[in-house]
C-alpha positions, 0 to 999 in steps of 0.5 A: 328405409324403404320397403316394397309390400305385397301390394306394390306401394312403397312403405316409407318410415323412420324411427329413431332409437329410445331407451325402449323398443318400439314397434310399428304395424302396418297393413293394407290391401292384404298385406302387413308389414311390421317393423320393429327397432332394436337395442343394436346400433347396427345400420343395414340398406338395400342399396349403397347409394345411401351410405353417407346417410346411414353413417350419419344416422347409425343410430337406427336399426330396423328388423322387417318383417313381412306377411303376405296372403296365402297366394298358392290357393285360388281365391274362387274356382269355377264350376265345371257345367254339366250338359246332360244326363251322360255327362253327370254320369261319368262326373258320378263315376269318377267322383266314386272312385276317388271316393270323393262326394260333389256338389251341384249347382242347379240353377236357371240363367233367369234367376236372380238369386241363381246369378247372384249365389254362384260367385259365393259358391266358387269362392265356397269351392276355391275353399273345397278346392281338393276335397269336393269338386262343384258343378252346375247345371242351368235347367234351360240348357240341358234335356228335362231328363237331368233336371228330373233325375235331380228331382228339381222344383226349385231355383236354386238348388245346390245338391252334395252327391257321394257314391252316385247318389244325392244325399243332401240338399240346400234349396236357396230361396233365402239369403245368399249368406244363409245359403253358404253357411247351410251349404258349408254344414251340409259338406261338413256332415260327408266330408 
């Protein structure tokens, strides 16, 4: 029998038929497939063409299963960039009224560290996706203005602001893992 998975390569597998069940699970590329035989002589196929075949082996008997990875969700979400102190503002406004706290990214394009975090902080956001809405700010492209309002010394700096005021910072010097999981509690405590 044959069995398209989720990752498009085709499972191919026969088993035939003991006194006891047995039960067979494959998994690959985020995806399983399990297969199990039973007590019934039954014999169903995709397709006609293999009737001669499964007259002669009705013996077997094959219930499939599949599962296949959450595809509704997206993996990473992109950061919405912040241009100046007029546009965090209205960010500010709106995320108010949604009563709904944010996260910015402060970060510089010269930084490694900086270049390094932010795919892991889009993945972070694709987990947040409709409970907090993440954003960044590269220093060197914005007026020193907004990078003042932020209070910013350092590269970089990931900041959860709720009711248009900062309330938590993670300053990422460390490693990007580390960063994460202090980011992740810092969410926990306001959402």
């Amino acid at each position: 029998m044959s069995v398209l998975a989720a990752n498009s390569h085709v499972i191919y597998r026969e088993m035939y038929r003991n006194k006891d069940h047995q039960q067979q699970l494959w998994s690959g590329g985020g995806s399983s497939l399990l297969l199990l035989q039973t007590a019934s002589s039954r014999c169903s196929w995709f397709d006609g063409r293999n009737k001669e075949l499964c007259k002669k082996n009705s013996k077997r008997d094959f219930r499939v299963a599949a599962c296949w990875p959450d595809m509704t969700r997206p993996a990473s979400v992109e950061m919405e960039p912040i241009d100046d102190s007029h546009h965090l503002d209205k960010i500010l406004l709106q995320a108010h009224e949604l009563s709904q706290p944010i996260i910015i990214d402060w970060m510089a394009s010269w930084c490694r560290k900086c270049i390094y975090l932010k795919p892991k902080l889009e993945k972070l956001a694709a987990e947040y996706d409709t409970k907090i809405k993440f954003y960044c700010v590269d220093v060197n492209k914005v007026p020193q203005t907004l990078v003042k309002r932020g209070n910013i010394s350092k590269m970089p700096t990931i900041q959860l602001w709720k009711d248009g005021e900062m309330k938590a910072e993670v300053i990422g010097g460390h490693k990007a893992w580390l960063v994460i999981e202090e980011v992740r509690e810092m969410i926990q405590k306001f959402v």
